[in-house]
C-alpha positions as protocol buffer text, in pm:
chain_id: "A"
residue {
  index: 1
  type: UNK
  ca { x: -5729 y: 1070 z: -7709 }
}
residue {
  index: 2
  type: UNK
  ca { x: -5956 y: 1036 z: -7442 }
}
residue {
  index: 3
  type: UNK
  ca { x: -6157 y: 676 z: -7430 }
}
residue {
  index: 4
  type: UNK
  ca { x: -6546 y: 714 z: -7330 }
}
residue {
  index: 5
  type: UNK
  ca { x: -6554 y: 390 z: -7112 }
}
residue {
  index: 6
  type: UNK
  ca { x: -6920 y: 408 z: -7158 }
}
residue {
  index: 7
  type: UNK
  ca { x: -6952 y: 405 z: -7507 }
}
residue {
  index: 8
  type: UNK
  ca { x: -6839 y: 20 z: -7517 }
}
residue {
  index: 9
  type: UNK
  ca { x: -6773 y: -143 z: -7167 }
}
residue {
  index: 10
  type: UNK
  ca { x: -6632 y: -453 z: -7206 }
}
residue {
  index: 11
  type: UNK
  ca { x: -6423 y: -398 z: -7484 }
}
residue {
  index: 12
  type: UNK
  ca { x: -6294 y: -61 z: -7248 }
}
residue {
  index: 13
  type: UNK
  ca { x: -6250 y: -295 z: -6970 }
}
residue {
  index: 14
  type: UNK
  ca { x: -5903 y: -388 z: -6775 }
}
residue {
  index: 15
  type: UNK
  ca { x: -5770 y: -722 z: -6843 }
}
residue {
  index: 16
  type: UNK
  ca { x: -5900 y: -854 z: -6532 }
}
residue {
  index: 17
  type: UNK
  ca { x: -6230 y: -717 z: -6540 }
}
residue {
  index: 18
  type: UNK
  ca { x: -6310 y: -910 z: -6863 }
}
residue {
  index: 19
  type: UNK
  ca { x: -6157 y: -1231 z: -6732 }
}
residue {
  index: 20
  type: UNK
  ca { x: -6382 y: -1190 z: -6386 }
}
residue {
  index: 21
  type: UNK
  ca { x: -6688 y: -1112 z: -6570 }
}
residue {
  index: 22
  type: UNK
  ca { x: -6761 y: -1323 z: -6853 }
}
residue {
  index: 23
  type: UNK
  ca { x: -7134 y: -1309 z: -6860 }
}
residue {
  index: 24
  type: UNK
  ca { x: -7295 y: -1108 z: -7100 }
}
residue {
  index: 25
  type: UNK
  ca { x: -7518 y: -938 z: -6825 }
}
residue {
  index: 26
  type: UNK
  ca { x: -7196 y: -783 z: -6668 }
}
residue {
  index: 27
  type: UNK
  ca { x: -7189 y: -562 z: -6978 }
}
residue {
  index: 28
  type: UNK
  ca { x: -7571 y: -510 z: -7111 }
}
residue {
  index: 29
  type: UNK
  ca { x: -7654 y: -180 z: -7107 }
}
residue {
  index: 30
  type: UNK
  ca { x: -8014 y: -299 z: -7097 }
}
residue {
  index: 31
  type: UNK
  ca { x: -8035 y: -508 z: -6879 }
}
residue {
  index: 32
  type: UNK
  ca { x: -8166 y: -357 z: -6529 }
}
residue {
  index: 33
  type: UNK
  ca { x: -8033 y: -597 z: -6292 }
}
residue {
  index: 34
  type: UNK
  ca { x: -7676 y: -531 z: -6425 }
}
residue {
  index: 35
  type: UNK
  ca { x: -7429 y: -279 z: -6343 }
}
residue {
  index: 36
  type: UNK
  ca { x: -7426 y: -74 z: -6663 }
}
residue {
  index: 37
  type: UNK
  ca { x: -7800 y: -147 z: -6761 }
}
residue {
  index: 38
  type: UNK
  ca { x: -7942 y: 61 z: -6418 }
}
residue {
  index: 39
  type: UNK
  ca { x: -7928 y: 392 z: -6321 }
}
residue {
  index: 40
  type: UNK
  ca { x: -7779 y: 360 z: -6029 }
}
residue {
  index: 41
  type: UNK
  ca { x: -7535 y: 104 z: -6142 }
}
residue {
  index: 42
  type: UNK
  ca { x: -7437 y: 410 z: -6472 }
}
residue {
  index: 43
  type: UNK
  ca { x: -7437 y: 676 z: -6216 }
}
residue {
  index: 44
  type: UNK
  ca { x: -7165 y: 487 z: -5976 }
}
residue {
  index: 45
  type: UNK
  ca { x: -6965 y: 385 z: -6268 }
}
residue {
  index: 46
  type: UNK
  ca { x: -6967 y: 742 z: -6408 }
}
residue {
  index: 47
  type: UNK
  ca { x: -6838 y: 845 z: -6067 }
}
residue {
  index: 48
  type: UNK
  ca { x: -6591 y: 603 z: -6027 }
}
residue {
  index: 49
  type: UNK
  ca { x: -6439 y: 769 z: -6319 }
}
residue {
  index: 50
  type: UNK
  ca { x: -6468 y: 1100 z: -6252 }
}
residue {
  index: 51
  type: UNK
  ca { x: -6336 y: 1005 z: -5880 }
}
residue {
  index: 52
  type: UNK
  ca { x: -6000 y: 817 z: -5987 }
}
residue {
  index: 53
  type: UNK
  ca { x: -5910 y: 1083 z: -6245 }
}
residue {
  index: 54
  type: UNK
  ca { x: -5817 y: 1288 z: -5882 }
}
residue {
  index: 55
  type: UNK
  ca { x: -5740 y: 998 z: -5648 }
}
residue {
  index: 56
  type: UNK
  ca { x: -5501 y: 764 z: -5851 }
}
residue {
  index: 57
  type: UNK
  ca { x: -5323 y: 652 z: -5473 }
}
residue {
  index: 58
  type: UNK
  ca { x: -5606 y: 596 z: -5320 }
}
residue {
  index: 59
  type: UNK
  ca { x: -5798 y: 251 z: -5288 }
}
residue {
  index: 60
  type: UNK
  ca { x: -6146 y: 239 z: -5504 }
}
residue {
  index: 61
  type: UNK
  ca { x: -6287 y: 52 z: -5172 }
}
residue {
  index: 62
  type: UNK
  ca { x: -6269 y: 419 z: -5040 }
}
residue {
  index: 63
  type: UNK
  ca { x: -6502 y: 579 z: -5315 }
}
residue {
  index: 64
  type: UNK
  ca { x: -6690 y: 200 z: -5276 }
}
residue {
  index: 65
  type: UNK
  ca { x: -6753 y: 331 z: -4895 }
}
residue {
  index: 66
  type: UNK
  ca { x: -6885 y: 649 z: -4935 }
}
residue {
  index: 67
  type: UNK
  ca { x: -7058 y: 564 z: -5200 }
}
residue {
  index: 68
  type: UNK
  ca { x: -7272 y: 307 z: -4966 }
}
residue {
  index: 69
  type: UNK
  ca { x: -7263 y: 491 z: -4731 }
}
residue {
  index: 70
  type: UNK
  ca { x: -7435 y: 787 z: -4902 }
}
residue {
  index: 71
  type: UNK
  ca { x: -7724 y: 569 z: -5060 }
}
residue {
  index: 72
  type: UNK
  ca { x: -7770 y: 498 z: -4696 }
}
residue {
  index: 73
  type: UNK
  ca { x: -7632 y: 121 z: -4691 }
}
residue {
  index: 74
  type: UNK
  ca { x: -7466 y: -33 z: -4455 }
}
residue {
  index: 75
  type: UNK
  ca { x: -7060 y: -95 z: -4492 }
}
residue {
  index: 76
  type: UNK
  ca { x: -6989 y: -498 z: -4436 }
}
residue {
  index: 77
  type: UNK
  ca { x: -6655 y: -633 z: -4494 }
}
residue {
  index: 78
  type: UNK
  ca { x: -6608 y: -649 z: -4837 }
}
residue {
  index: 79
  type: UNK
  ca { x: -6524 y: -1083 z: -4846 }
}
residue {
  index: 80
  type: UNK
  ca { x: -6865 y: -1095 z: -4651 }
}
residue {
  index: 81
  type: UNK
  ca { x: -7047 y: -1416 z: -4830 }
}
residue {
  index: 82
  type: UNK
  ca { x: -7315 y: -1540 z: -4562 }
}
residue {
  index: 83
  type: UNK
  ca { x: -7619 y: -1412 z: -4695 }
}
residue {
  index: 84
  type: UNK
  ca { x: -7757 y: -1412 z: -4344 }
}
residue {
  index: 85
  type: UNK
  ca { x: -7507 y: -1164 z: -4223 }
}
residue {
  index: 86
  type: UNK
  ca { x: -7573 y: -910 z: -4492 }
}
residue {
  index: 87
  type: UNK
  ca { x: -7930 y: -906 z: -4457 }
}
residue {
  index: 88
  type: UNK
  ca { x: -7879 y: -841 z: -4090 }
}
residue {
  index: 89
  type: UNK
  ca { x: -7648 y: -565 z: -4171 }
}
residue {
  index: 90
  type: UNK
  ca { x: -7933 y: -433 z: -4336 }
}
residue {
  index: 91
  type: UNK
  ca { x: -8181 y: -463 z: -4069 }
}
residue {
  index: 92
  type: UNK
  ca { x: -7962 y: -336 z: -3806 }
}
residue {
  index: 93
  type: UNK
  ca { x: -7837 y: 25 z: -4031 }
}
């Protein structure tokens, strides 16, 4: 049986997902500032599926990369925090 993540996020989620994210915006599928209520947040999500079906040993920050990296944003380290520095990032890319 084959689970459409989509169908029902949070209650789809991994374990540590749900414990990370408690906030009902995580998981709104209206809400346009969250990750499953935008397009673009849908469309990554969808890929991220599709993506680990064929790369099970490989880390997701690699599909996280070129994903940025094709909507044309600059890669930062990924514990990056200083808001300063990631606005720079963008200016600079």
């Amino acid at each position: 049986m084959t689970i459409n993540f989509f169908s029902d996020p949070k209650n789809n989620a991994h374990a540590k997902a749900k414990s990370l994210m408690q906030e009902d915006f995580f998981w709104s599928p209206i809400d346009e500032a969250g990750p499953f209520g935008s397009d673009s947040g849908a469309d990554a999500a969808e890929g991220f599926n599709r993506w680990r079906k064929h790369n099970q040993n490989l880390s997701p920050i690699k599909y996280l990369n070129d994903l940025l990296i094709n909507w044309g944003m600059p890669l930062l380290d990924w514990n990056e925090l200083d808001e300063r520095n990631i606005y720079l990032a963008r200016l600079i890319s």
